[in-house]
Backbone as a chain_set.jsonl record, in Angstrom:
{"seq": "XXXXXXXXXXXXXXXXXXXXXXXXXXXXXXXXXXXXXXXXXXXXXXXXXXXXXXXXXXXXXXXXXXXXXXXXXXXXXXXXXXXXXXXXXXXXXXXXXXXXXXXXXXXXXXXXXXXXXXXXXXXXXXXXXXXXXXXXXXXXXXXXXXXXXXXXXXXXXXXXXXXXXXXXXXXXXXXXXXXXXXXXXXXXXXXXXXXXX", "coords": {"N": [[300.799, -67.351, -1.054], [299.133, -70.466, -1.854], [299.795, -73.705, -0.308], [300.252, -76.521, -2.139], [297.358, -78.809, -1.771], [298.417, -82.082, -0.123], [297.343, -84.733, -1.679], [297.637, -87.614, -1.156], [298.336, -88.09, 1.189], [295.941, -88.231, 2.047], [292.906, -88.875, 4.335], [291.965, -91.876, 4.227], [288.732, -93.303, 3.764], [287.585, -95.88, 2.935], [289.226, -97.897, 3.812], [291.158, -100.188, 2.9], [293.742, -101.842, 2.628], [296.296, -101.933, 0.588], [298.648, -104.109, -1.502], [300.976, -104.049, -3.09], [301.933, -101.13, -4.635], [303.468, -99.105, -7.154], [306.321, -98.575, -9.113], [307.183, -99.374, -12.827], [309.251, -100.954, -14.536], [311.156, -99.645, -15.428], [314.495, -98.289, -16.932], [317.908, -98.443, -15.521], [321.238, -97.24, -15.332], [323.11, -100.211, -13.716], [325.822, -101.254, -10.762], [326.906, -104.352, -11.027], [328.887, -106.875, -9.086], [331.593, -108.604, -10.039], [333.266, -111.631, -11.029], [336.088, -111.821, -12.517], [336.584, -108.981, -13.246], [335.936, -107.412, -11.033], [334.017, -105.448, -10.745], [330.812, -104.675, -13.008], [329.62, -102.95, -15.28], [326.031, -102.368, -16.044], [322.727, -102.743, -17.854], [319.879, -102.341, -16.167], [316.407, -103.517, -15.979], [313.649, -102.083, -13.907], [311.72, -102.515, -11.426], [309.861, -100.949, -8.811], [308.132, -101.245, -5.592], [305.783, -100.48, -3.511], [303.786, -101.031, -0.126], [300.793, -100.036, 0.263], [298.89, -98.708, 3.099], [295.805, -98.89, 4.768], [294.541, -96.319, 5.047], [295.975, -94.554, 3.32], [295.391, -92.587, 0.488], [296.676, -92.684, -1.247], [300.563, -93.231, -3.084], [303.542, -91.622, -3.282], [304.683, -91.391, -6.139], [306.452, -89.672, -7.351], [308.74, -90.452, -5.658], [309.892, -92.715, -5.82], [311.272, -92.816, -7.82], [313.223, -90.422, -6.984], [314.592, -91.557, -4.904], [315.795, -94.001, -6.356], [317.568, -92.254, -8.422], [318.882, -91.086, -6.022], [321.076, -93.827, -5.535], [322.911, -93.576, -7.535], [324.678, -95.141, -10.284], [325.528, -96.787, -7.687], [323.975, -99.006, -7.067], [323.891, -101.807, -6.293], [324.506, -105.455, -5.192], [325.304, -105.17, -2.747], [323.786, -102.478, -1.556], [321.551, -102.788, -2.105], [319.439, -103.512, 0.423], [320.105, -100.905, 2.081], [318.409, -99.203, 0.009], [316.093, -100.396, -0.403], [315.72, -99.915, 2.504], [315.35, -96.834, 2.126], [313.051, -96.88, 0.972], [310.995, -97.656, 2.234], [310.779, -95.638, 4.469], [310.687, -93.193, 3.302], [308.413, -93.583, 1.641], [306.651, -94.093, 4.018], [306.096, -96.618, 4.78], [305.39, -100.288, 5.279], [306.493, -102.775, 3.949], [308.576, -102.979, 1.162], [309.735, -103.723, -2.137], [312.046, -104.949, -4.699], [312.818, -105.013, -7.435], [315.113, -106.582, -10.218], [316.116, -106.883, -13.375], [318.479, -107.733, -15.726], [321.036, -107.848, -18.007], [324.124, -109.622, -18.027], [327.862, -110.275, -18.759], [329.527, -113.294, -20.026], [333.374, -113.436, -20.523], [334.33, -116.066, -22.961], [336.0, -118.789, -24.052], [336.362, -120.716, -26.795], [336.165, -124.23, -26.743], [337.451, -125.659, -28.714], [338.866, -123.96, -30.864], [340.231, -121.708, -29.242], [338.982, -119.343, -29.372], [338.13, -116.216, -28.621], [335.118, -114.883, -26.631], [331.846, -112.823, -25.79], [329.74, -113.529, -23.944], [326.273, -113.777, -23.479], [323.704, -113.169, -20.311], [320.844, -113.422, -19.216], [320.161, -111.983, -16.477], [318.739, -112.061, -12.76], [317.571, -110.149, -9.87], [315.62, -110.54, -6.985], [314.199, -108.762, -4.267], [312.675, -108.133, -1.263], [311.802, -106.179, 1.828], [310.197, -106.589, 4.423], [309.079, -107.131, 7.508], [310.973, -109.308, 7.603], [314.047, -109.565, 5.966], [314.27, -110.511, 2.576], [315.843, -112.155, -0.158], [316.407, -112.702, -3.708], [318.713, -114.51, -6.222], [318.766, -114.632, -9.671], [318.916, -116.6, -12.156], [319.017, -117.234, -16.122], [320.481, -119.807, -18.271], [321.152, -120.557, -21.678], [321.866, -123.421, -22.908], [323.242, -126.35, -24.661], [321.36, -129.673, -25.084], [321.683, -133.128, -25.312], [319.55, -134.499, -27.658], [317.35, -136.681, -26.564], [315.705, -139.215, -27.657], [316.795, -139.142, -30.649], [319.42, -139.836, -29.636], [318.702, -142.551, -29.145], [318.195, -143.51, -31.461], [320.179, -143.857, -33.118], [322.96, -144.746, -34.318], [325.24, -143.637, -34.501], [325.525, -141.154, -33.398], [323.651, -138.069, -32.546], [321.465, -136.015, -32.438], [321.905, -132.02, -30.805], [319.568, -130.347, -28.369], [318.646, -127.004, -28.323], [318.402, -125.118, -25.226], [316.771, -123.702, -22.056], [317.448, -122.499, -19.014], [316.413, -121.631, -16.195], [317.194, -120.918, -12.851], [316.445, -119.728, -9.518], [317.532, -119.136, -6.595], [318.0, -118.829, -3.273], [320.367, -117.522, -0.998], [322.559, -117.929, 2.129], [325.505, -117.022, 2.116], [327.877, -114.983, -0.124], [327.364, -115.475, -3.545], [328.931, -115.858, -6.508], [327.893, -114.603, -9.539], [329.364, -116.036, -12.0], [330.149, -118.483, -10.884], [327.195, -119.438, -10.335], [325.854, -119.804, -12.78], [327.972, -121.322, -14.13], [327.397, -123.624, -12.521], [325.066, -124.301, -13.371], [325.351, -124.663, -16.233], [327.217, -127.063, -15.885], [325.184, -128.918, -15.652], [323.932, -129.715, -18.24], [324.135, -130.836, -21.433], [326.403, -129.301, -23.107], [327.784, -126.917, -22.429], [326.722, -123.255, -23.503], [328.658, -121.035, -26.49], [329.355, -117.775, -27.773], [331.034, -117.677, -30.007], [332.309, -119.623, -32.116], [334.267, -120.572, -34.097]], "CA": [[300.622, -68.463, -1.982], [298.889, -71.319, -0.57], [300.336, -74.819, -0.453], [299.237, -77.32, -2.756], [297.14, -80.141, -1.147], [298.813, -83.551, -0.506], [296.132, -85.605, -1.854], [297.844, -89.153, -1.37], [298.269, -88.665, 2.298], [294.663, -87.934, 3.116], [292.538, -90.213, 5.064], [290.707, -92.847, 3.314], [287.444, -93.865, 4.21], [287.111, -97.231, 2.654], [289.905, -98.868, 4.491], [291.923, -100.964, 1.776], [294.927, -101.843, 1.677], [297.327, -102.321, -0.916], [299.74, -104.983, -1.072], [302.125, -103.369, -3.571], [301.959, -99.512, -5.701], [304.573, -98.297, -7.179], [306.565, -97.998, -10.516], [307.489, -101.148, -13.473], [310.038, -101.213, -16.14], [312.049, -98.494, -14.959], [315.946, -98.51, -17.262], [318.263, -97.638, -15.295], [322.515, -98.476, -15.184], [323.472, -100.387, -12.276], [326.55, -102.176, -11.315], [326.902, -105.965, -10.544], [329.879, -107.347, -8.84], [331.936, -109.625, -11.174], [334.319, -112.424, -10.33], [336.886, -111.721, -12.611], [337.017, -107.724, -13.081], [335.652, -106.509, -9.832], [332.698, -105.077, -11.156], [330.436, -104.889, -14.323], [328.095, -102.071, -15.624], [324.928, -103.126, -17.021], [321.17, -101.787, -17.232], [318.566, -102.583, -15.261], [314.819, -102.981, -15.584], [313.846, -102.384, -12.685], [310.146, -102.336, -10.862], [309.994, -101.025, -7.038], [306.835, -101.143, -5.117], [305.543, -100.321, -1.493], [302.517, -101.426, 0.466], [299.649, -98.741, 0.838], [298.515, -98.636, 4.343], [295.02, -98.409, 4.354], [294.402, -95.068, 5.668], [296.178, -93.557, 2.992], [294.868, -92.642, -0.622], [298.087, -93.197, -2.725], [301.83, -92.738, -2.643], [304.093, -90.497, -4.244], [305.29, -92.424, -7.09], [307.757, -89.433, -7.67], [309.225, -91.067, -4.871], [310.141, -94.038, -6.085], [312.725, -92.26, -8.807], [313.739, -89.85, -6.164], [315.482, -92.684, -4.569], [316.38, -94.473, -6.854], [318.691, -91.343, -8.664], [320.565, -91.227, -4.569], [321.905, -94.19, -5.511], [323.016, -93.473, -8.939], [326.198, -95.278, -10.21], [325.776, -97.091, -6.371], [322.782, -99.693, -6.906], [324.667, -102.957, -6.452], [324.006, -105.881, -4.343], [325.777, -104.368, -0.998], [323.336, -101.215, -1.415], [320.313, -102.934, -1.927], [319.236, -103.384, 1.523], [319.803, -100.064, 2.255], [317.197, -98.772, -0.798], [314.399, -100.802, 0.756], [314.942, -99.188, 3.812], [314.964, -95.534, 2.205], [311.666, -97.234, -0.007], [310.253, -98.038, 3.363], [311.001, -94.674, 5.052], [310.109, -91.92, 2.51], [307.049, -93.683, 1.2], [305.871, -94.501, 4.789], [305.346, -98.277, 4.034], [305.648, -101.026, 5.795], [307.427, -103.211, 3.119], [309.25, -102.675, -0.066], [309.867, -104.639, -2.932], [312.931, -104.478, -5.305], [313.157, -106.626, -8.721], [315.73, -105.666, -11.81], [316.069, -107.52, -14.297], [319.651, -106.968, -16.538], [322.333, -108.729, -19.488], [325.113, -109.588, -17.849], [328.474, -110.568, -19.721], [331.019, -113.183, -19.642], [333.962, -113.843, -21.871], [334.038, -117.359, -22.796], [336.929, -119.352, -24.646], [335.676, -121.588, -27.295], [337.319, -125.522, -26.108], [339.029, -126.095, -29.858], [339.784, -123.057, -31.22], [340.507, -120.772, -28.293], [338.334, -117.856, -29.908], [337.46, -115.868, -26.796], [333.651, -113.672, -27.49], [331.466, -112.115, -24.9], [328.205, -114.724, -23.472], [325.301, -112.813, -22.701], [322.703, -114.22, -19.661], [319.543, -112.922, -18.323], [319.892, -112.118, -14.483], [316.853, -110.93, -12.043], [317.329, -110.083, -8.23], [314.458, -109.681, -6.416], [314.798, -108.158, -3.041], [311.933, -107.463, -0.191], [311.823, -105.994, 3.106], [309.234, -106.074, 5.526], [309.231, -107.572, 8.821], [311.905, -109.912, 7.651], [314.157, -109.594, 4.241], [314.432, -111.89, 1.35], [316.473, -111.7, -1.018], [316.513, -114.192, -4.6], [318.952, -114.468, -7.412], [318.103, -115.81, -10.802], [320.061, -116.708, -13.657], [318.678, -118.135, -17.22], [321.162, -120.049, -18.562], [321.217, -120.921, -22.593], [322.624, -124.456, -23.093], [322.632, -127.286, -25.381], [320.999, -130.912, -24.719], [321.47, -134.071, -26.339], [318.293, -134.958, -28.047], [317.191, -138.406, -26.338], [314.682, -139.89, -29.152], [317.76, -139.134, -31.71], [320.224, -141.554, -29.312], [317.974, -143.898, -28.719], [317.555, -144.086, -32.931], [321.112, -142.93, -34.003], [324.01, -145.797, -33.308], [326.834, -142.927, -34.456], [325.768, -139.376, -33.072], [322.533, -137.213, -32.09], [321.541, -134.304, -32.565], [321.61, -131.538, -29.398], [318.718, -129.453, -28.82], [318.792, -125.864, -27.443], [317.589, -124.919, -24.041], [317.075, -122.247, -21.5], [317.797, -122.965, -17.242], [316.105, -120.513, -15.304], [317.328, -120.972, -12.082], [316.329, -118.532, -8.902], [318.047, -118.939, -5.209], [318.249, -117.789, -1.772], [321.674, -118.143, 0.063], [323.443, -117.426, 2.971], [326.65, -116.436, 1.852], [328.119, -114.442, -1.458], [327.693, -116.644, -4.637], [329.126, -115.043, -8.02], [326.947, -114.914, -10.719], [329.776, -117.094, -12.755], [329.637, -119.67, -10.553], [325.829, -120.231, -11.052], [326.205, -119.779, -14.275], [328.58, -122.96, -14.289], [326.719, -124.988, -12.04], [323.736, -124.607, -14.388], [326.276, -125.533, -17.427], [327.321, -128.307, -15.877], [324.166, -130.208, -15.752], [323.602, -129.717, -19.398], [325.098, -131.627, -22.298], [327.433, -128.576, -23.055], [327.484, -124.973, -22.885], [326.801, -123.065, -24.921], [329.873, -119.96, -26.892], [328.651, -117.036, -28.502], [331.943, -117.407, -31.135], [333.434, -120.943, -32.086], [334.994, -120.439, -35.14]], "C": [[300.212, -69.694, -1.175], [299.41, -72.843, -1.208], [299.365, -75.794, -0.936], [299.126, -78.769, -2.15], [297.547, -81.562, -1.276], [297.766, -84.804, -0.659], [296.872, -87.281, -1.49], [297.764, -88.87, 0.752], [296.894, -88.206, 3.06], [294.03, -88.592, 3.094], [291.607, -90.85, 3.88], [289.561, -93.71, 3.63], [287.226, -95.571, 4.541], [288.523, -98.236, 3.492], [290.403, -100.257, 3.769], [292.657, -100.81, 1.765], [295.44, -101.905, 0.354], [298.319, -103.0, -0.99], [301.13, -104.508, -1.997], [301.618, -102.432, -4.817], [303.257, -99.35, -6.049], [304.65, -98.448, -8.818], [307.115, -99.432, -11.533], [308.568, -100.052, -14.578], [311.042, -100.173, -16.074], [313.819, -98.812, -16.147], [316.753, -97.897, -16.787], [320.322, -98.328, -14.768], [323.206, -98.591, -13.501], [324.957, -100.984, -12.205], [326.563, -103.433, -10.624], [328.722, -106.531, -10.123], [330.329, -108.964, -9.974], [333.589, -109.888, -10.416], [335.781, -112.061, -10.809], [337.576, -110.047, -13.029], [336.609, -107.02, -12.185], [334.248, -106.215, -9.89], [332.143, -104.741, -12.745], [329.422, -103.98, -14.082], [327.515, -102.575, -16.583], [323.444, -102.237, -16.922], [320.504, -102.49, -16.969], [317.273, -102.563, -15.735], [314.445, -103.036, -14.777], [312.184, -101.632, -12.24], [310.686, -101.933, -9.175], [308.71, -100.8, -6.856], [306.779, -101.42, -3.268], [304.193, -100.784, -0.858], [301.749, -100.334, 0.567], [298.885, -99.484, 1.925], [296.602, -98.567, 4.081], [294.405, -97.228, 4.551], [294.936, -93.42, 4.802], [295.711, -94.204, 1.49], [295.556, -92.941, -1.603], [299.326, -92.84, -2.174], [302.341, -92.127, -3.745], [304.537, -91.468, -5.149], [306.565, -91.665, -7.631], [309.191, -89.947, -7.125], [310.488, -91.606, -5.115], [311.767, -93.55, -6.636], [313.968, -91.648, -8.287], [314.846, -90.958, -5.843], [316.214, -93.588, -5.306], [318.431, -93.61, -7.268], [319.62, -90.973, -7.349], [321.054, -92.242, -4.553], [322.343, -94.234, -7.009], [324.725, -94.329, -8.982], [326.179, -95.787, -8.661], [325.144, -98.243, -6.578], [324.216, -101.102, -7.226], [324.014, -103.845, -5.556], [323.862, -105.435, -2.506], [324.992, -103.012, -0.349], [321.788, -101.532, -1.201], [319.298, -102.982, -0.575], [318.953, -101.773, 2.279], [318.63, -98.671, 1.393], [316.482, -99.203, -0.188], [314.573, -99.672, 1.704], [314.739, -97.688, 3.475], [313.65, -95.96, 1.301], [310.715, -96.832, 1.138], [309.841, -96.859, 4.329], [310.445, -93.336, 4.515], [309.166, -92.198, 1.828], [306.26, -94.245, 2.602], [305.011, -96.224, 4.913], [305.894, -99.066, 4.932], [306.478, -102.471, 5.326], [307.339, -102.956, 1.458], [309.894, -103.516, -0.606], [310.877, -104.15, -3.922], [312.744, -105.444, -6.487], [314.016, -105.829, -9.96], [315.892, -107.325, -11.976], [317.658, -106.837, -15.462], [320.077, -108.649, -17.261], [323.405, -108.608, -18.31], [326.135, -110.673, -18.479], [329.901, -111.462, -19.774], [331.957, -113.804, -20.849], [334.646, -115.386, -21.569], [335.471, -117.965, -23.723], [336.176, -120.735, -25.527], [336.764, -122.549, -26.935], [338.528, -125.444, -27.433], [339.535, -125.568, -30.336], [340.489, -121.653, -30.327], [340.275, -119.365, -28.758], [337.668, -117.372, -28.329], [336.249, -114.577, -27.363], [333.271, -113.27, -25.829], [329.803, -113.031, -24.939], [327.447, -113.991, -22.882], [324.058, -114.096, -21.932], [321.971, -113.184, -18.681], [319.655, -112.74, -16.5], [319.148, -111.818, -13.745], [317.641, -111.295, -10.545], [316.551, -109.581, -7.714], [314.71, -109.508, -4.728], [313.272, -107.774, -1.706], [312.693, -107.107, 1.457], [310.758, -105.324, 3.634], [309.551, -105.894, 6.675], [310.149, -108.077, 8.933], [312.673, -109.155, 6.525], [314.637, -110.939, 4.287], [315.03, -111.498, 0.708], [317.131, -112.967, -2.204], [317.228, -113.559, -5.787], [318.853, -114.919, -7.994], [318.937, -115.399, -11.678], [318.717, -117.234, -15.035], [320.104, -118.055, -18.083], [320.947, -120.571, -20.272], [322.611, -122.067, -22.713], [321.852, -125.661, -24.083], [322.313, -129.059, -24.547], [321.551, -131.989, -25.39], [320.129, -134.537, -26.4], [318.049, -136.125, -27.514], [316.898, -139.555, -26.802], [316.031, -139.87, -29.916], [319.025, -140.335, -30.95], [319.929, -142.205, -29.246], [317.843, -144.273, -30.322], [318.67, -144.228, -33.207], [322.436, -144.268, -33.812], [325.439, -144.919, -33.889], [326.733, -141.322, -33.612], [324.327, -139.061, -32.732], [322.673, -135.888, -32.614], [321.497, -133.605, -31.244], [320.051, -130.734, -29.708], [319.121, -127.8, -28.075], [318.211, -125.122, -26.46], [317.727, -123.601, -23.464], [316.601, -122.748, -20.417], [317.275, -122.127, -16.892], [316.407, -121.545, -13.972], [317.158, -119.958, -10.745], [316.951, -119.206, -7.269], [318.122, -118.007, -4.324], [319.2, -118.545, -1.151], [321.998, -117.476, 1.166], [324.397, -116.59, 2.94], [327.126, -116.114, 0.506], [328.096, -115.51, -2.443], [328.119, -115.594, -5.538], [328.384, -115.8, -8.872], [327.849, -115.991, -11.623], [329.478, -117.941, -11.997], [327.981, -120.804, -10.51], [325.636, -120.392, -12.274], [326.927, -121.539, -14.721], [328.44, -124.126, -13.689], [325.772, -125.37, -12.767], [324.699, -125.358, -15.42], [326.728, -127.027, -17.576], [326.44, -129.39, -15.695], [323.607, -130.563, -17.185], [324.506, -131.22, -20.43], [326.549, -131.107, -22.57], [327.016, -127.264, -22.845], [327.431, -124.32, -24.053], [328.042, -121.513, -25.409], [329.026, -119.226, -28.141], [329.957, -117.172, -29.639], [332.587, -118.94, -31.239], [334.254, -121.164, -32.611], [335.202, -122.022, -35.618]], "O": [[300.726, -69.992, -0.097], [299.409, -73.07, -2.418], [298.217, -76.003, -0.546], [300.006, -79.615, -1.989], [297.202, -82.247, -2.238], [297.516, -85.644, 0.205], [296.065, -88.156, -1.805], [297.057, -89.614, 1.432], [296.76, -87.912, 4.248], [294.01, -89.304, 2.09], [290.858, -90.403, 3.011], [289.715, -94.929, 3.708], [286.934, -96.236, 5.534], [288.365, -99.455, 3.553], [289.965, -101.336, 4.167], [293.058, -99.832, 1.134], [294.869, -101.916, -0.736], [299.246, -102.442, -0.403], [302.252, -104.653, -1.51], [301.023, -102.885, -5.795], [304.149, -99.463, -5.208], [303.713, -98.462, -9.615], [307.421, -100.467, -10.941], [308.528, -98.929, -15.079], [311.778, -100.074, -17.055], [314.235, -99.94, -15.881], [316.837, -96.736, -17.189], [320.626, -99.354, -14.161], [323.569, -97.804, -12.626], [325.487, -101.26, -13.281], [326.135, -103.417, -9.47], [329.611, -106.497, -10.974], [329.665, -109.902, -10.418], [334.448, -109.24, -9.818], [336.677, -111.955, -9.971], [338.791, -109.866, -13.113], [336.829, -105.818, -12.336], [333.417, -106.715, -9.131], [332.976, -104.564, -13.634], [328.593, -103.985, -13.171], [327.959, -103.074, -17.618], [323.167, -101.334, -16.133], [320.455, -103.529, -17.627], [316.881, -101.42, -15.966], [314.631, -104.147, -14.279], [311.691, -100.575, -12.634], [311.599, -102.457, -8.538], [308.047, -100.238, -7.728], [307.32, -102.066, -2.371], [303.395, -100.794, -1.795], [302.355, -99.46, 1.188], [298.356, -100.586, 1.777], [296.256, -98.098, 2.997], [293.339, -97.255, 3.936], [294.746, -92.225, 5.029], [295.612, -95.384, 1.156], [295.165, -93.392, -2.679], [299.418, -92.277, -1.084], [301.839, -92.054, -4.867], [304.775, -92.56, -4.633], [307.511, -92.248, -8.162], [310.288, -89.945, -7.682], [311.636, -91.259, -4.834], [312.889, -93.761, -6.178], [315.136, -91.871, -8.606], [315.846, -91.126, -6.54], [317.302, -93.96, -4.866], [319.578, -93.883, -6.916], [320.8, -90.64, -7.458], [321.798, -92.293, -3.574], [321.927, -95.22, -7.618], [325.63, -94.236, -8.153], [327.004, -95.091, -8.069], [325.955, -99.057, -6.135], [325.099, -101.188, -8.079], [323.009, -103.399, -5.003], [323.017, -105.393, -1.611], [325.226, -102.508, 0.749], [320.989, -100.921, -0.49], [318.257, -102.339, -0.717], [317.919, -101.472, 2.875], [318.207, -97.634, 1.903], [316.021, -98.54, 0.741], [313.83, -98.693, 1.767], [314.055, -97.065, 4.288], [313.174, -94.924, 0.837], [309.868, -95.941, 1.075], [308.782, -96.936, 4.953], [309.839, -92.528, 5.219], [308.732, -91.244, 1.181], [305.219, -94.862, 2.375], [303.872, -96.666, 5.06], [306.919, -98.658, 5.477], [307.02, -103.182, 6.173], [306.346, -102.795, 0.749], [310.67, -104.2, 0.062], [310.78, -102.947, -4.164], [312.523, -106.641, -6.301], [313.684, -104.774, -10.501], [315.846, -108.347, -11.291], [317.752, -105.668, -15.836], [319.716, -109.82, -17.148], [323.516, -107.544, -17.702], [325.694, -111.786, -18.763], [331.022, -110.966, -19.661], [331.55, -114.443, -21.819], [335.208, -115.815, -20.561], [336.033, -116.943, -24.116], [335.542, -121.61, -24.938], [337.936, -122.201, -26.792], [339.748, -125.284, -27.396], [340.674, -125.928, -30.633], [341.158, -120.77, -30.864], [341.06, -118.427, -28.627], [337.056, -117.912, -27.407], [336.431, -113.682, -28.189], [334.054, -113.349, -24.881], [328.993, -113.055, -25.866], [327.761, -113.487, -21.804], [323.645, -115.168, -22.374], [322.366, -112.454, -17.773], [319.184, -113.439, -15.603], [318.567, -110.844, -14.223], [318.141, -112.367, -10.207], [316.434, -108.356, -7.718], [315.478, -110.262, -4.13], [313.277, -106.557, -1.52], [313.687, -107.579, 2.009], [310.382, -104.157, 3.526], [310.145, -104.901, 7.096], [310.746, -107.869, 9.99], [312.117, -108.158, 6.065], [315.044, -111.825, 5.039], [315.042, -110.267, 0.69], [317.952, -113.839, -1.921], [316.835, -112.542, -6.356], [318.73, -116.095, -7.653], [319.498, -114.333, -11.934], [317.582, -117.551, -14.678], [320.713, -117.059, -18.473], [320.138, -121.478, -20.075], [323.816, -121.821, -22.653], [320.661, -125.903, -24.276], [322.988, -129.487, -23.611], [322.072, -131.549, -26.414], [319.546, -134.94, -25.393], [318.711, -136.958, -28.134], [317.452, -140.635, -26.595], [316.539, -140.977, -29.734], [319.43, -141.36, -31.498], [320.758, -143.115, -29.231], [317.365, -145.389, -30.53], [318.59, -145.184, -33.978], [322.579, -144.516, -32.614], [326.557, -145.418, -33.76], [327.673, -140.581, -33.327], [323.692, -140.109, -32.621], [323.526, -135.094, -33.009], [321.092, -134.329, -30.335], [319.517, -130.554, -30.802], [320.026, -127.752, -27.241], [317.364, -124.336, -26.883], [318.381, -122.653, -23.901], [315.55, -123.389, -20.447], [317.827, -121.212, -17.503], [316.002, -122.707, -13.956], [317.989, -119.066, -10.914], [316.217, -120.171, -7.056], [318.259, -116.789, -4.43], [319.132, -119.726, -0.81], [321.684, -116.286, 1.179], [324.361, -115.525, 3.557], [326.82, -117.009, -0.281], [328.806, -116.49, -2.216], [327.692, -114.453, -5.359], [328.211, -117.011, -9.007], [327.166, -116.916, -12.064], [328.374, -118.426, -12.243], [327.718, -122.004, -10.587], [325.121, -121.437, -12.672], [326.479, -122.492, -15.358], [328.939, -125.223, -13.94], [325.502, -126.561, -12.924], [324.78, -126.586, -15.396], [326.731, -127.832, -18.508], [326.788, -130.567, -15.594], [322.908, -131.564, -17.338], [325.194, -132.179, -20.079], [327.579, -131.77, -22.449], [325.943, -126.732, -23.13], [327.855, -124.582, -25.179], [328.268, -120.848, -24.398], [328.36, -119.717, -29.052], [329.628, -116.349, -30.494], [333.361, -119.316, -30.358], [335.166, -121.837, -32.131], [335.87, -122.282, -36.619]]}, "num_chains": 1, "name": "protein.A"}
């Protein structure tokens, strides 16, 4: 029986790179470290992509999944690092790109009636490794404003309006997602509670 030809790793004439191939939109459940129960399962969308060399014609894109499913139930921040490098290694690449995208969930206490609900907020970590790594977390935060035009007219009250913070960082040392979460909050007018009663 003869072995079927690996068409991606054969030579390529035209000499083109590729700055990133690979796979988008991927759902898949990861977990996220959380401040006040340890950890939180959530799903993922999640894109990975590798550099094509120019020498070669394509990459496996089964790849991509491959790796992913060895860290199943594992994919967290503390793991990520080590995906790139199996991205980097079993697709032959010189850097690898990570981005998910997830809901993550926290339970909130309304101030006057002490109704406690569940606050949902957009999170994205994007992750490379080439030569160096990078590595950025992002929040979008839903909060209310005070309208400015309405105080400047109003001499008892305003109206708020309703916003959305995207915020993305690169740190040094561990942040918890609440805590950005409540640094964003606190520049607002108020936060905002999925239950007030």
């Amino acid at each position: 029986m003869s072995k079927m030809p690996d068409l991606q790793k054969e030579h390529d004439s035209r000499n083109i790179a590729i700055d990133k191939v690979g796979v988008k939109n991927i759902r898949y459940p990861i977990v996220v470290m959380d401040r006040s129960k340890e950890k939180q399962h959530t799903v993922a969308r999640i894109n990975m992509y590798v550099d094509l060399p120019h020498h070669f014609k394509g990459t496996h894109m089964s790849r991509f999944i491959e790796i992913l499913n060895q860290y199943h139930g594992e994919i967290n921040v503390e793991r990520i690092d080590s995906l790139l490098v199996d991205m980097k290694k079993h697709l032959e690449a010189s850097c690898a790109h990570l981005e998910l995208d997830f809901p993550y969930f926290i339970e909130k206490q309304a101030p006057a009636s002490g109704a406690r609900s569940l606050m949902e907020y957009q999170c994205r970590m994007a992750a490379i490794l080439g030569e160096e790594a990078d590595f950025i977390l992002g929040v979008t935060v839903p909060v209310t404003s005070l309208c400015p035009c309405s105080k400047e007219i109003s001499a008892r009250g305003a109206h708020n309006q309703r916003s959305e913070i995207k915020v993305d960082i690169r740190y040094n040392k561990h942040i918890w997602l609440e805590d950005l979460i409540e640094w964003v909050e606190a520049c607002a007018s108020a936060p905002l509670y999925a239950l007030l009663k």
